[in-house]
Residue, then its C-alpha position, 0 to 999 in steps of 0.5 A: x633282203x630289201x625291205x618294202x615298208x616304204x615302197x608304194x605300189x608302183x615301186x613294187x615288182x614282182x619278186x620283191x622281197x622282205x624278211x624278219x626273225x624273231x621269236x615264238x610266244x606263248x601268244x603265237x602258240x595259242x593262235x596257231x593252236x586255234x586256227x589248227x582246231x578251227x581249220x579241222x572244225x571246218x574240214x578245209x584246206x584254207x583259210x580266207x579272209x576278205x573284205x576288210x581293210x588291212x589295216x584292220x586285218x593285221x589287227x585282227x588275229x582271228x584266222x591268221x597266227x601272229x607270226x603273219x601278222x606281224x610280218x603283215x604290220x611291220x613290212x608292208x607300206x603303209x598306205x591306205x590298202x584294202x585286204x581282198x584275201x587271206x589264205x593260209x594254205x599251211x600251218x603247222x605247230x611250232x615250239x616256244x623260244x624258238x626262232x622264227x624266220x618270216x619272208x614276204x615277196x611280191x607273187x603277183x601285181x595287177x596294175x589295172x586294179x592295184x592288187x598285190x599278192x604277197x606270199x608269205x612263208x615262216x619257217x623255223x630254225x631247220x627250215x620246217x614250215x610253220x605258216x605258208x599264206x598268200x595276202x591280197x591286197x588293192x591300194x586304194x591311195x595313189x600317192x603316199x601322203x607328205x611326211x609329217x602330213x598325217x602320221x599311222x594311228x596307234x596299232x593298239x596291240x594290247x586290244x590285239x591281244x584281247x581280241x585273239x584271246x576271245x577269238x579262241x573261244x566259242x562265240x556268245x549268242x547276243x541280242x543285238x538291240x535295235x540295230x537300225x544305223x549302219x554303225x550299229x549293224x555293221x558292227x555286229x556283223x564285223x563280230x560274227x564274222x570274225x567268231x565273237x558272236x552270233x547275233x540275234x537281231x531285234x527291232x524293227x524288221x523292215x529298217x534292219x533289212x534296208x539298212x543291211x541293204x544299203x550295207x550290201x550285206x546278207x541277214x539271211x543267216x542271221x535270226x531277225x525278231x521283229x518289234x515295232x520300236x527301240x524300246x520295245x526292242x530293249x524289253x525284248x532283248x532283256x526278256x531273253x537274256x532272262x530266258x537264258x536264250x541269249x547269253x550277251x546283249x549288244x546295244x544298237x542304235x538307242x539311247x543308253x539309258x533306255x536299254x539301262x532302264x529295261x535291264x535295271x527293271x526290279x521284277x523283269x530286269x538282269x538284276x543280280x546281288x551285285x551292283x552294275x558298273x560300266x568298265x572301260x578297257x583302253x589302249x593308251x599308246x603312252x602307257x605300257x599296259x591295258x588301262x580299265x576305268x570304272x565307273x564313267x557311265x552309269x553309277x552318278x554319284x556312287x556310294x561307298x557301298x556302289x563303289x565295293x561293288x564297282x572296284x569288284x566287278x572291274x577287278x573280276x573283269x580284270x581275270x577274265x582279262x587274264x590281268x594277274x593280280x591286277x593293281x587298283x588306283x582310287x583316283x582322287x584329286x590328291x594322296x592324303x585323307x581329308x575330311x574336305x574331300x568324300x573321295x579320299x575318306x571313301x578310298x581308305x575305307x576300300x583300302x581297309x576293305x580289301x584288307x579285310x578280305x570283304x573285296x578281293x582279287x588284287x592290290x588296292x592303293x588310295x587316294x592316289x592323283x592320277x599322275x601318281x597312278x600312272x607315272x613312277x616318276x611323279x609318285x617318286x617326287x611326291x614321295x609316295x611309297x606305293x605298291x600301286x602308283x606308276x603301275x595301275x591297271x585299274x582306275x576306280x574314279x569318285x563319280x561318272x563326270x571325273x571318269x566320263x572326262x577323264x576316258x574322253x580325254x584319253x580319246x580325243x587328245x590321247x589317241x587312245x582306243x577303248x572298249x565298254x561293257x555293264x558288268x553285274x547283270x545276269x549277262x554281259x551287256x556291251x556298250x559301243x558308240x557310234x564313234x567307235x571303229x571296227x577294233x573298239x566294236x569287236x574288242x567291246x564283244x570281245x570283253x563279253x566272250x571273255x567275261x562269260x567265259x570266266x563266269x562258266x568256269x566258276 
């Protein structure tokens, strides 16, 4: 079939058609399980989305199983489009490793408005119906951009994955502290409307409804508890996390430091025996896994001591992550123990640690330098024999400004995409920027449904 990746609209007619095979995952499996529960839960017939750019939808498998999504990701243009609707009209379970076949074609195209409505059908190798949707689009760029003029951002599919495994599960009741900038609130809609959360909005209540206003969207479902500033605000969102009346904090427009110093409160705070921590969760398009690293935000100048607790709280996030036996680099500026450099002694001694069974839940090796962290190659020219090295899925850094550069450089010349969560409170609080996009907002929201999860297991 002709393939319509690279077809702008006005080269797409009705009848259009593209196709692809491949094979069903566990992954698959999952998603469709899901989205089967959640269409009897609901008692309809479809599933609709609408109202978010597609290039956000595809990466979102929330409705939608990934056997559409991918179908949407690798045959559609790539243009600047608008997602208008998603239906899922039928979905069916399917078996793992069997070949599934996924054609698109072009249903309808309205020129006036740019919309294109594809259908989309999956079928299995006896021609049995998995998935039958239609997608709705409107391209909003008119002419497709010069090659090698700007290039289509990481698809981030490690996020994607993170973000389906917390849409399975019921979404975690937050407060959301201070939510008077758009970035803030809007990014805790986008969570509860794609089932993370269910947010408890608290701040000042005139600036939170104006500017949902100027948003164009509806708090009327949504608990407003009004206070008269961001730190009020903060005291109030801690008071209920504990009450146990919310179950996750979600930090709004306010300084960092400010929701941190009502959390860390000795007498009213979320304290527990454990100490808190900041994980980062990155998808480095370079690097084949999730990279966690701990602590690039809040512990300054961590303690041998701070530091058990920090490489144990990443490594339960790790689980929850559902990471087996995750792989922990303690990063240093080299790979030998010397006396000149605390990092270096501090990282054998976690190293003994974990061999003594006093931190636990995955494989430990340090000092390591950070190209012998996550490249094979240089720890095999340095001659480094490491269970660890080339493979890491956690990097433990010596203090906040080596991991604050260190996430910063991943961004801003790596590409990369991350998302932040406190761990070691009596709730999970979630840390978002104003930088951060729709994918890193929910997937930050999405490292707290999963984190919580993992403890009510326990």
């Amino acid at each position: 079939m002709d393939n319509l990746n690279k077809r702008h609209f006005t080269d797409l007619n009705i009848g259009d058609s593209a196709s692809l095979t491949r094979q069903v995952t566990l992954h698959d499996i999952k998603l469709i399980t899901a989205t089967l529960e959640k269409m009897s839960e609901d008692k309809v017939g479809q599933c609709v989305l609408a109202g978010f750019p597609l290039e956000e939808i595809i990466k979102q498998p929330f409705w939608e199983a990934s056997l559409l999504s991918v179908a949407l990701e690798t045959q559609l243009p790539d243009y600047k489009m608008h997602c208008t609707e998603v239906l899922i009209n039928n979905i069916e379970q399917c078996v793992l490793g069997e070949p599934a076949h996924i054609s698109l074609m072009v249903k309808n195209k309205d020129s006036s408005k740019h919309f294109i409505t594809y259908k989309v059908l999956c079928v299995n190798a006896d021609n049995k119906s998995i998935i039958d949707a239609e997608v709705t689009v409107q391209f909003l760029s008119q002419k497709p951009q010069p090659e090698g003029k700007e290039c289509r951002r990481h698809d981030r599919p490690h996020l994607k994955i993170l973000l389906s495994l917390a849409a399975i599960l019921k979404p975690l009741r937050t407060a959301v502290v201070h939510p008077t900038s758009t970035e803030a609130l809007e990014g805790a809609l986008d969570a509860a409307k794609f089932g993370l959360i269910d947010p408890v909005f608290i701040g000042p209540k005139e600036k939170i409804l104006n500017v949902a206003k100027k948003l164009n969207r509806d708090l009327s479902d949504y608990e407003i508890i009004n206070t008269e500033h961001s730190h009020a605000a903060a005291i109030k969102s801690v008071a209920l996390a504990f009450e146990n009346q919310v179950q996750a904090i979600m930090k709004g427009n306010l300084h960092t430091d400010e929701l941190m110093h009502a959390v860390l409160n000795k007498t009213s705070g979320l304290r527990t025996e454990r100490r808190m921590s900041h994980v980062f969760a990155f998808d480095v398009p370079t690097y084949p896994r999730p990279l966690l690293i701990t602590d690039a935000a809040i512990n300054i100048y961590p303690s041998l001591e701070d530091k058990k607790d920090i490489l144990q709280n990443a490594l339960d996030l790790a689980h929850a992550l559902h990471i087996k036996n995750p792989k922990v680099a303690i990063l240093s500026a080299v790979e030998t123990v010397s006396p000149y450099l605390k990092s270096t002694i501090e990282a054998a001694a976690l190293c003994k640690m974990v061999d003594r069974r006093q931190i636990t839940g995955g494989i430990v090796d340090g000092p390591l330098a950070f190209d012998n962290a996550i490249s094979e190659a240089a720890a095999l020219t340095k001659g480094i024999d490491s269970p660890v090295a080339g493979q890491a899925d956690i990097l433990l850094v010596p203090d906040v400004e080596s991991g604050n550069m260190l996430a910063k450089q991943l961004e801003y010349l790596g590409d990369a995409e991350g998302a932040g969560i406190v761990l070691g409170a009596r709730v999970p609080i979630i840390l978002t920027s104003r930088a951060d996009d729709t994918t890193s907002r929910m997937a930050s929201c999405a490292l707290a449904v999963l984190l919580a999860h993992k403890q009510r297991l326990k």
